[in-house]
PDB file of N, H, CA, C and O in Angstrom:
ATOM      1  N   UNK A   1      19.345 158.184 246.143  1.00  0.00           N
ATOM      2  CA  UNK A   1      19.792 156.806 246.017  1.00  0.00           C
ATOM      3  C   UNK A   1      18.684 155.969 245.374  1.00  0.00           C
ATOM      4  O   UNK A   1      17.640 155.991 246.024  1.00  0.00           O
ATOM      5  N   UNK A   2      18.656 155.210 244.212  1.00  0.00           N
ATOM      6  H   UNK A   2      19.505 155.192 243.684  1.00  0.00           H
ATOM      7  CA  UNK A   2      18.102 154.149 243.896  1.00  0.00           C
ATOM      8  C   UNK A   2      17.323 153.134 244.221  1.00  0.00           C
ATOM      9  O   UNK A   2      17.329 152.451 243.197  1.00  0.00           O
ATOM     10  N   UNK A   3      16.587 152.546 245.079  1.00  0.00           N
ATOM     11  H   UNK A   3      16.583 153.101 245.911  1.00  0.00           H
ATOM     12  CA  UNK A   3      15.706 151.512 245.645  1.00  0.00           C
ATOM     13  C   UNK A   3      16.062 150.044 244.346  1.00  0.00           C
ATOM     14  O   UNK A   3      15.951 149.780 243.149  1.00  0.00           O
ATOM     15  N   UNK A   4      16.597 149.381 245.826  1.00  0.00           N
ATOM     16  H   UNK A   4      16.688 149.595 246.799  1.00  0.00           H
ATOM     17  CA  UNK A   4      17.206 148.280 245.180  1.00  0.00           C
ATOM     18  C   UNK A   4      16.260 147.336 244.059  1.00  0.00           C
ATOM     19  O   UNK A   4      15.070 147.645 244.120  1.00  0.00           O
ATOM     20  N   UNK A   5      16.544 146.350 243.147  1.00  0.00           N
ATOM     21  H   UNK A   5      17.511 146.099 243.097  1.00  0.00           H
ATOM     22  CA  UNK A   5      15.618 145.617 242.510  1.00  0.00           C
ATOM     23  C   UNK A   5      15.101 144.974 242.668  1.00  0.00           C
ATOM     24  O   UNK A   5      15.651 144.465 241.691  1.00  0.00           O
ATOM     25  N   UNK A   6      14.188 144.026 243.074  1.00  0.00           N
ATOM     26  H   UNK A   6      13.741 144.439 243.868  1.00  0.00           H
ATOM     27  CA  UNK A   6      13.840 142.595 243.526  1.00  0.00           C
ATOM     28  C   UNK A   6      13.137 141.892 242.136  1.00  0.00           C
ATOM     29  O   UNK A   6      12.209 142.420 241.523  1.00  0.00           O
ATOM     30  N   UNK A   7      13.653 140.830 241.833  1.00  0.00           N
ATOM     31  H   UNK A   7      14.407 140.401 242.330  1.00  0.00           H
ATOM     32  CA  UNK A   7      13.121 140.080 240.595  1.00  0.00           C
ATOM     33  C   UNK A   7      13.156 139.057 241.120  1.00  0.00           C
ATOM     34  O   UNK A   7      14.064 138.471 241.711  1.00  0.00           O
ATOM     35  N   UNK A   8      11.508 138.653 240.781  1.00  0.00           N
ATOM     36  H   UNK A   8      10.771 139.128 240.301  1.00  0.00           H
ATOM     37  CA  UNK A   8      11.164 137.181 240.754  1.00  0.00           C
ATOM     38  C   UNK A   8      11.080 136.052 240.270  1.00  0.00           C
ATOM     39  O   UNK A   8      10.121 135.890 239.515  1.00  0.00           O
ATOM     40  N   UNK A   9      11.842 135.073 240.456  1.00  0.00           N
ATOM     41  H   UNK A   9      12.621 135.205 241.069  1.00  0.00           H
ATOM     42  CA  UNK A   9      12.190 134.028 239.223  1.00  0.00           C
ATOM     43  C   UNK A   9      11.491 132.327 239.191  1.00  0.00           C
ATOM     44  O   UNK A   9      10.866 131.931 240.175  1.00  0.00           O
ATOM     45  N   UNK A  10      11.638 131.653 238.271  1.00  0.00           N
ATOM     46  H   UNK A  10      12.145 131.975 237.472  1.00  0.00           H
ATOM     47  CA  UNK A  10      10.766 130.946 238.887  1.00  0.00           C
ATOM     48  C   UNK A  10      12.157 129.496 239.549  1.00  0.00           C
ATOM     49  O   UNK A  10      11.873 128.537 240.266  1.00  0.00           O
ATOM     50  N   UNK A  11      13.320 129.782 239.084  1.00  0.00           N
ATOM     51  H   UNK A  11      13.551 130.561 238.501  1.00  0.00           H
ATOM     52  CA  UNK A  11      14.454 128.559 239.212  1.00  0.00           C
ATOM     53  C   UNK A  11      15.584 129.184 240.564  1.00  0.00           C
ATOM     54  O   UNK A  11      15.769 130.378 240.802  1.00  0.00           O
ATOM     55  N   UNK A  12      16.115 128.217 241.181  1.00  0.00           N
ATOM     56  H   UNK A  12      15.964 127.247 240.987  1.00  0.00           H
ATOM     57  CA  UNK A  12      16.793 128.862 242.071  1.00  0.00           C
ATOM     58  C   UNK A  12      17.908 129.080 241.845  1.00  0.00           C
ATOM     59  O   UNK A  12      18.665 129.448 242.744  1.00  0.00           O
ATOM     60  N   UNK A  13      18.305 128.916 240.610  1.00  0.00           N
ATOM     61  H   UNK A  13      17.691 128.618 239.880  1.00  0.00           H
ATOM     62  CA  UNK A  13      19.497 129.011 239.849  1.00  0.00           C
ATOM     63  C   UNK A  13      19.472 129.837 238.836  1.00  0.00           C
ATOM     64  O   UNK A  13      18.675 129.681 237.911  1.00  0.00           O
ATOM     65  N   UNK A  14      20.646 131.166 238.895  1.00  0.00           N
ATOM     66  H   UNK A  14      21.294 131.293 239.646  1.00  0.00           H
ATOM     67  CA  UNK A  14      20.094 132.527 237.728  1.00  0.00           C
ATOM     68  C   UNK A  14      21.004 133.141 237.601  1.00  0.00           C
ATOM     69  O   UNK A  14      21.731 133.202 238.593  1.00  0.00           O
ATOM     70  N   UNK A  15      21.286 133.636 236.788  1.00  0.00           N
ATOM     71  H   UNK A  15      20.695 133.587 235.983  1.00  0.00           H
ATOM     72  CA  UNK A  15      22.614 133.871 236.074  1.00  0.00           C
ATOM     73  C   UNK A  15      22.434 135.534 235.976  1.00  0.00           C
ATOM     74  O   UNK A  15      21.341 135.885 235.530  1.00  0.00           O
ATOM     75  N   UNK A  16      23.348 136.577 236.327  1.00  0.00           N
ATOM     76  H   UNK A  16      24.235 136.292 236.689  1.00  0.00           H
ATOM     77  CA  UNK A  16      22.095 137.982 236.571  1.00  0.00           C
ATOM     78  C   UNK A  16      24.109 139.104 235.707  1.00  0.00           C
ATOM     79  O   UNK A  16      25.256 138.732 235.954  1.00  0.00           O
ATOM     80  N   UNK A  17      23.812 140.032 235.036  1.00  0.00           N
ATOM     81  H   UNK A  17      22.880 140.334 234.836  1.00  0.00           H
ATOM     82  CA  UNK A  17      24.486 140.588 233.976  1.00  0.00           C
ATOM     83  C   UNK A  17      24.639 141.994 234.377  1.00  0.00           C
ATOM     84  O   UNK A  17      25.497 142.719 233.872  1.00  0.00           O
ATOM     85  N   UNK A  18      23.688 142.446 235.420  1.00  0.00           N
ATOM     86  H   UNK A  18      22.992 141.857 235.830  1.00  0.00           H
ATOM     87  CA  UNK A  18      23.523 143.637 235.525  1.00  0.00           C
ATOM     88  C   UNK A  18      22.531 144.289 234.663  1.00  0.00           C
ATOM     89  O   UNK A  18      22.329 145.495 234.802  1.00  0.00           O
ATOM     90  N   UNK A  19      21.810 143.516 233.670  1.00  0.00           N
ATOM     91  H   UNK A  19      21.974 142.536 233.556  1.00  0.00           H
ATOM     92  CA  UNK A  19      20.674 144.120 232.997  1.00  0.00           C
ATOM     93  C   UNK A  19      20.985 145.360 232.055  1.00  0.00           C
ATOM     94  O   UNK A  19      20.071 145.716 231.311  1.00  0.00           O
ATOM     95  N   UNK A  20      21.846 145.855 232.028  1.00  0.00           N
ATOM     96  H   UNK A  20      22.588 145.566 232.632  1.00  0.00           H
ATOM     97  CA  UNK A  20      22.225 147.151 230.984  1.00  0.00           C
ATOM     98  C   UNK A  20      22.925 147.019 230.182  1.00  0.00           C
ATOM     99  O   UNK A  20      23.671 147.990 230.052  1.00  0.00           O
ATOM    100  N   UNK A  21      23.136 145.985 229.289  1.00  0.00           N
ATOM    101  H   UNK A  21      22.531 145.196 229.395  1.00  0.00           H
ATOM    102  CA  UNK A  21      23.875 146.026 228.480  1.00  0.00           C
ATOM    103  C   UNK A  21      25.616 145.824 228.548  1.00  0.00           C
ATOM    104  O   UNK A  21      26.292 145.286 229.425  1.00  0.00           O
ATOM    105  N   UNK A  22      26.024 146.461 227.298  1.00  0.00           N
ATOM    106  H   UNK A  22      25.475 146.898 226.586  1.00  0.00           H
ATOM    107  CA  UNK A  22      27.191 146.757 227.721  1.00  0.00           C
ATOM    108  C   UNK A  22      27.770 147.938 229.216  1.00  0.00           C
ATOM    109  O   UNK A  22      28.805 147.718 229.845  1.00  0.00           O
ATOM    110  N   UNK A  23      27.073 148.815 229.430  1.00  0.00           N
ATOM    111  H   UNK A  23      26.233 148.994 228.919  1.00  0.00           H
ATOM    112  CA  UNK A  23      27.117 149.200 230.937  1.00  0.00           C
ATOM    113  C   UNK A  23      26.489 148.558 231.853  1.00  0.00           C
ATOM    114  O   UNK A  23      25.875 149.177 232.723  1.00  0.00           O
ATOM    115  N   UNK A  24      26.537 147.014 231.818  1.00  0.00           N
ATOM    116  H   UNK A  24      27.035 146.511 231.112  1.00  0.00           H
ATOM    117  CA  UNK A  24      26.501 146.038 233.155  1.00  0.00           C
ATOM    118  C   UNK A  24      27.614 145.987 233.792  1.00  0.00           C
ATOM    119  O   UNK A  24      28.479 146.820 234.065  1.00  0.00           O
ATOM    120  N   UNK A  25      27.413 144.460 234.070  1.00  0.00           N
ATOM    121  H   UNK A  25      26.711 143.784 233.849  1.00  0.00           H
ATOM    122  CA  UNK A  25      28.809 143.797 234.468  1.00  0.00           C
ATOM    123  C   UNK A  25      28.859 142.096 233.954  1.00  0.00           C
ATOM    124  O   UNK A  25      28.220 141.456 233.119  1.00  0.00           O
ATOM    125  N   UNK A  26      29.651 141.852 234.645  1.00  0.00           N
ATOM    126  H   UNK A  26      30.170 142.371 235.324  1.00  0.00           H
ATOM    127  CA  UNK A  26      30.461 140.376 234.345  1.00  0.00           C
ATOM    128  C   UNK A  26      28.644 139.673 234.480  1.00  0.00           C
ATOM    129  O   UNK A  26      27.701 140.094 235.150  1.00  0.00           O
ATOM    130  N   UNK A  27      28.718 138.684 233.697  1.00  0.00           N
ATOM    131  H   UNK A  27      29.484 138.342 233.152  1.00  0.00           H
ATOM    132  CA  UNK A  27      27.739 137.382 234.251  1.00  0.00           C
ATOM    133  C   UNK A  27      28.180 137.148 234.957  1.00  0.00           C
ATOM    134  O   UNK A  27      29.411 137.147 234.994  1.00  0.00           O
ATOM    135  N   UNK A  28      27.250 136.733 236.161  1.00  0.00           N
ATOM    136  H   UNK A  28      26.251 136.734 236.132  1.00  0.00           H
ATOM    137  CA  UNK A  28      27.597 135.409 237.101  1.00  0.00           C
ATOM    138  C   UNK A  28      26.538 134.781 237.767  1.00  0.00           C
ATOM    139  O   UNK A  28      25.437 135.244 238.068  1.00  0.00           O
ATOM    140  N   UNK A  29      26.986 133.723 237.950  1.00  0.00           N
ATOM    141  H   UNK A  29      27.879 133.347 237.705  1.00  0.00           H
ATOM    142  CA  UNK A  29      25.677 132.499 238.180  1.00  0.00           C
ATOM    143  C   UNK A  29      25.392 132.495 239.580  1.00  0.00           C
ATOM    144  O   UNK A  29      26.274 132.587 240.434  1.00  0.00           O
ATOM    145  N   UNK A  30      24.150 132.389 239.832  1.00  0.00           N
ATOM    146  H   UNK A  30      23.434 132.314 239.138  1.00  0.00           H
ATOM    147  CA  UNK A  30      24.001 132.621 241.570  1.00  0.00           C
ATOM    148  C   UNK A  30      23.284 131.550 242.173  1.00  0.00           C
ATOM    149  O   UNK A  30      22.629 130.952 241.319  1.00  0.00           O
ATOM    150  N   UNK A  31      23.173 131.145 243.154  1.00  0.00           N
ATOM    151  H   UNK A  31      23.705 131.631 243.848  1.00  0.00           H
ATOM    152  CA  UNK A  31      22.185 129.907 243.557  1.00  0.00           C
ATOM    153  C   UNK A  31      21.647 130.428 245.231  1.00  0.00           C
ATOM    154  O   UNK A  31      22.184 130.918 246.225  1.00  0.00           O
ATOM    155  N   UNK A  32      20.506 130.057 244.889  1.00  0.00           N
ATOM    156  H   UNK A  32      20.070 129.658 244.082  1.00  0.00           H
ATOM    157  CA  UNK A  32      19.639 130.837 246.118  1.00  0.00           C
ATOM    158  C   UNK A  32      19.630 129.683 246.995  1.00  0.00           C
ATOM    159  O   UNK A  32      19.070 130.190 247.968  1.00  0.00           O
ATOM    160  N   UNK A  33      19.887 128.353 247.361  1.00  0.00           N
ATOM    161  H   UNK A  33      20.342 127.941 246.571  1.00  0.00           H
ATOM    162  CA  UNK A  33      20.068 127.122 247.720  1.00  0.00           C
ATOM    163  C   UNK A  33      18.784 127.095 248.340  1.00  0.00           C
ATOM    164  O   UNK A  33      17.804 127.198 247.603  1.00  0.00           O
ATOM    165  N   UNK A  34      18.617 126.971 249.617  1.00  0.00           N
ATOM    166  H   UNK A  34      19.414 126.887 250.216  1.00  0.00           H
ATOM    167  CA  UNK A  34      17.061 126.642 250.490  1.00  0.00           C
ATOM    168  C   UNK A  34      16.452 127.826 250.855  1.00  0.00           C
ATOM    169  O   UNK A  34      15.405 127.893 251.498  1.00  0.00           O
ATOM    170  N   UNK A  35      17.169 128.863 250.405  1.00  0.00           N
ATOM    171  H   UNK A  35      18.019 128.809 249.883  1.00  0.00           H
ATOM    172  CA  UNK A  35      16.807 130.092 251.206  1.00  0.00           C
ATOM    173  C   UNK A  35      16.028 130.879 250.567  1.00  0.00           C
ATOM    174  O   UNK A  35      15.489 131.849 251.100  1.00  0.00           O
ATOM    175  N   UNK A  36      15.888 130.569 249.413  1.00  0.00           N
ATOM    176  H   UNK A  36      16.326 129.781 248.979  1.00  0.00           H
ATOM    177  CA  UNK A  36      14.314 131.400 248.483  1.00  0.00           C
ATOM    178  C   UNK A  36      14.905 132.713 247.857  1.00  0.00           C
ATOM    179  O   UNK A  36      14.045 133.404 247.309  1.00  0.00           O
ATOM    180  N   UNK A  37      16.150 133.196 247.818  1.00  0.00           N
ATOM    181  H   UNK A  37      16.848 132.635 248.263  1.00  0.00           H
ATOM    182  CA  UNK A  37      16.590 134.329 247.128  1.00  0.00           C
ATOM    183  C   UNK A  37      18.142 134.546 247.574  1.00  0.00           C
ATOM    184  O   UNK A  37      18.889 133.895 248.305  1.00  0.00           O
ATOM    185  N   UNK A  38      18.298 135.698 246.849  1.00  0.00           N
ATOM    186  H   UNK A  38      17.692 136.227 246.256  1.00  0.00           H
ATOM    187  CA  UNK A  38      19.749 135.917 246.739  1.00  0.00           C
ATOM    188  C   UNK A  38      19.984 137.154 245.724  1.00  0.00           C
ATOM    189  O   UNK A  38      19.343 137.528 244.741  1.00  0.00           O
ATOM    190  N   UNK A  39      21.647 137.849 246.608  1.00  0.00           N
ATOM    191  H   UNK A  39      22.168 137.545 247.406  1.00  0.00           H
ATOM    192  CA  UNK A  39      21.387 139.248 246.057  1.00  0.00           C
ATOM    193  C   UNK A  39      22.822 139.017 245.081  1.00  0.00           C
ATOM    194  O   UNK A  39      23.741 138.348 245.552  1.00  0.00           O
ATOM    195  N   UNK A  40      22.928 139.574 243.803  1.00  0.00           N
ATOM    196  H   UNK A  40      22.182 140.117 243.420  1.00  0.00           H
ATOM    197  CA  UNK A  40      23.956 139.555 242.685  1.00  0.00           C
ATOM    198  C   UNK A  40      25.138 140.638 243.496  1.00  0.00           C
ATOM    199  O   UNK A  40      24.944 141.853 243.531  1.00  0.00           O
ATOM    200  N   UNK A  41      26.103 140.122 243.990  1.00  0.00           N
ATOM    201  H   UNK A  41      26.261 139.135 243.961  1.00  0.00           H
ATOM    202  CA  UNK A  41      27.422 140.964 244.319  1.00  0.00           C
ATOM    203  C   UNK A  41      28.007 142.092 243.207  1.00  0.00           C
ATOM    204  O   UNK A  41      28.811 142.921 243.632  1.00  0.00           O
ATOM    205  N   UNK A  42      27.760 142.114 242.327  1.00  0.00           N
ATOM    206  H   UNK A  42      27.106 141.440 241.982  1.00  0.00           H
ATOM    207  CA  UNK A  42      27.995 143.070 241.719  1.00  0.00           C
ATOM    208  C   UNK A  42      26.747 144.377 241.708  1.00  0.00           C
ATOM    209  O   UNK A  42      26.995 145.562 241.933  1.00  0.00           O
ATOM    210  N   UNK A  43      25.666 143.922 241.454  1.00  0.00           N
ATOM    211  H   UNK A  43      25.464 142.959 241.272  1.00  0.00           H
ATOM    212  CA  UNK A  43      24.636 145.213 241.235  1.00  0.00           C
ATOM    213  C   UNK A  43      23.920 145.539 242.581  1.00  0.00           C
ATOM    214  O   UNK A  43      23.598 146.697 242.845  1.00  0.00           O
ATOM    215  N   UNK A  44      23.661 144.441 243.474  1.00  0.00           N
ATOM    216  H   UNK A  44      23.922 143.500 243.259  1.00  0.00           H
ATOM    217  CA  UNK A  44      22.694 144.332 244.629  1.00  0.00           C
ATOM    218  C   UNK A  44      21.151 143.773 244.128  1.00  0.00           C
ATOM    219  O   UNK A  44      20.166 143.675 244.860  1.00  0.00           O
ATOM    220  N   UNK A  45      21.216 143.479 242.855  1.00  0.00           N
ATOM    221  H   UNK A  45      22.016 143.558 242.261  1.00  0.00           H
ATOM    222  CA  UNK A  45      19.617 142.990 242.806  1.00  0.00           C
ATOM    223  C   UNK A  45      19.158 142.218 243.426  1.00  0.00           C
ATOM    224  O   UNK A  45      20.109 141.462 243.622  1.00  0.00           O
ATOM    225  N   UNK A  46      18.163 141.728 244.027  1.00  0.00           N
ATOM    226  H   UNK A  46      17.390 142.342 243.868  1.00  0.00           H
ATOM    227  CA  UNK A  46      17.799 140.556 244.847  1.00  0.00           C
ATOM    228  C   UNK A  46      16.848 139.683 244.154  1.00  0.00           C
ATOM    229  O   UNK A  46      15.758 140.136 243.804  1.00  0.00           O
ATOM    230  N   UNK A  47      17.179 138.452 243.927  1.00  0.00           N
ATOM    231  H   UNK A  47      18.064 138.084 244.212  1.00  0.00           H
ATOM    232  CA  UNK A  47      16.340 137.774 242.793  1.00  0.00           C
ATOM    233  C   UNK A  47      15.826 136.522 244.091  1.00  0.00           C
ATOM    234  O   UNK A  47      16.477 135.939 244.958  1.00  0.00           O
ATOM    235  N   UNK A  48      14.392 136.485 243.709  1.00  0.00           N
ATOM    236  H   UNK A  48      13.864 136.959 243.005  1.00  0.00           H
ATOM    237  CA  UNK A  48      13.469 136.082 244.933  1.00  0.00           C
ATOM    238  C   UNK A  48      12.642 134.176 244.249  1.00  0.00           C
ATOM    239  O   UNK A  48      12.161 133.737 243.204  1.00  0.00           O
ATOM    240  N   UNK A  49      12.756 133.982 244.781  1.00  0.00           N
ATOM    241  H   UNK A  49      13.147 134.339 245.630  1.00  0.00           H
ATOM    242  CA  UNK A  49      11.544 132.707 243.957  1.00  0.00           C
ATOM    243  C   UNK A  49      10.447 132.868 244.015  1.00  0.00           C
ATOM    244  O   UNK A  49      10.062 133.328 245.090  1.00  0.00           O
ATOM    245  N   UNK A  50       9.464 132.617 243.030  1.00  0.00           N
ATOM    246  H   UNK A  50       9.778 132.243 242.157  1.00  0.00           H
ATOM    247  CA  UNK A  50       8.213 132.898 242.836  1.00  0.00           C
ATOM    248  C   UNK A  50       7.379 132.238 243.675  1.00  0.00           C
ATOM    249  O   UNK A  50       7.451 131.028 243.462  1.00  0.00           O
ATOM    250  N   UNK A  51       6.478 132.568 244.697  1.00  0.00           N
ATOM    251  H   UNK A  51       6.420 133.551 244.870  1.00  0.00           H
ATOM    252  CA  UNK A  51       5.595 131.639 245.146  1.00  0.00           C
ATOM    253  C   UNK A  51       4.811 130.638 244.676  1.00  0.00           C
ATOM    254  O   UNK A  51       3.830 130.983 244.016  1.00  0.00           O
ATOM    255  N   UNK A  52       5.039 129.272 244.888  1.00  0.00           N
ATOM    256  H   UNK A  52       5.835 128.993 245.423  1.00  0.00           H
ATOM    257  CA  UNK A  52       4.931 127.965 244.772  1.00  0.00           C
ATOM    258  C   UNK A  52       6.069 127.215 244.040  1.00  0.00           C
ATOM    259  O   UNK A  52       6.273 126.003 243.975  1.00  0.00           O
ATOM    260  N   UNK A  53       6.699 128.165 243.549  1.00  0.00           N
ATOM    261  H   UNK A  53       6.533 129.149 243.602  1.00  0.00           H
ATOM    262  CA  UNK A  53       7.922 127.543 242.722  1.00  0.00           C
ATOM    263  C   UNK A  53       8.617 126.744 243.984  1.00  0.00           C
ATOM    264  O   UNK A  53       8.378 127.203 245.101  1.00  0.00           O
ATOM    265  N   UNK A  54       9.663 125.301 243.863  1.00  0.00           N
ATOM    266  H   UNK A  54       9.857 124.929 242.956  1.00  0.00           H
ATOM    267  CA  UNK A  54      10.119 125.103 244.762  1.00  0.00           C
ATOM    268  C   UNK A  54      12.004 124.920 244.559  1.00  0.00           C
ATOM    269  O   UNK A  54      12.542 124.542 243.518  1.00  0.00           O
ATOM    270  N   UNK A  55      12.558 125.212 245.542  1.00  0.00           N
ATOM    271  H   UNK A  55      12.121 125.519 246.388  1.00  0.00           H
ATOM    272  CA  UNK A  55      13.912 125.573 245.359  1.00  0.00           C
ATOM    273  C   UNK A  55      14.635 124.073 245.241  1.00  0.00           C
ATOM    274  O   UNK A  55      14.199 123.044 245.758  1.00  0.00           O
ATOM    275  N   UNK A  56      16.000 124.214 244.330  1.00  0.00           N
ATOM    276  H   UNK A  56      16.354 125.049 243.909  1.00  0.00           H
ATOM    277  CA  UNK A  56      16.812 123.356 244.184  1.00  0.00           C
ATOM    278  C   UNK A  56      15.843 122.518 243.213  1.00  0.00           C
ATOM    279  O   UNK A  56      14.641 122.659 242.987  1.00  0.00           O
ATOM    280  N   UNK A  57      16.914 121.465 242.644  1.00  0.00           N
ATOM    281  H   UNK A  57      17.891 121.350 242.827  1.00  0.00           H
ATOM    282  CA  UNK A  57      16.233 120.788 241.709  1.00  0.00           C
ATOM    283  C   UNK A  57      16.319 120.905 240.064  1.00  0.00           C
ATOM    284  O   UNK A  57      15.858 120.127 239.229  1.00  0.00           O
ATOM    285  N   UNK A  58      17.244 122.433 239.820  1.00  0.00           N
ATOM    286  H   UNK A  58      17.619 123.065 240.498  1.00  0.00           H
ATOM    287  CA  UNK A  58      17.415 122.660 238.705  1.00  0.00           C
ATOM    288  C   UNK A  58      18.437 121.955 238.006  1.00  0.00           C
ATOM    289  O   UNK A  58      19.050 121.023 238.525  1.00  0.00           O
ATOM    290  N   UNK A  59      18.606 122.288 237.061  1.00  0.00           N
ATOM    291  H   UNK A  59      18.108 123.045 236.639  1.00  0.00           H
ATOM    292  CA  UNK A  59      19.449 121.338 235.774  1.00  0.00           C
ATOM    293  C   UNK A  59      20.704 122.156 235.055  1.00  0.00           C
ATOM    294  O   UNK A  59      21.359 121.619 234.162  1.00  0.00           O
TER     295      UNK A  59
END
């Protein structure tokens, strides 16, 4: 089995594709709200906020 991804971002708002191309999946936009991360329902990646970055606030 695979060991899941963790990517660190610096916005709490991230839009995640599955990373492979045409063998991804759908875009979809994710929002980590106060909680500092969040995992993409389609792949399981877990996209984390960068330390000192601060959540919410994006555009």
């Amino acid at each position: 089995m695979q060991a899941i991804e963790t990517i660190e971002v610096e916005k709490s708002k991230i839009a995640c594709d599955g990373g492979k191309g045409a063998l991804g999946h759908p875009r979809v936009f994710l929002n980590m709200g106060d909680k500092g991360q969040v995992e993409c329902p389609y792949c399981g990646r877990v996209y984390v906020l960068k330390p000192g970055a601060k959540p919410g606030g994006d555009h």
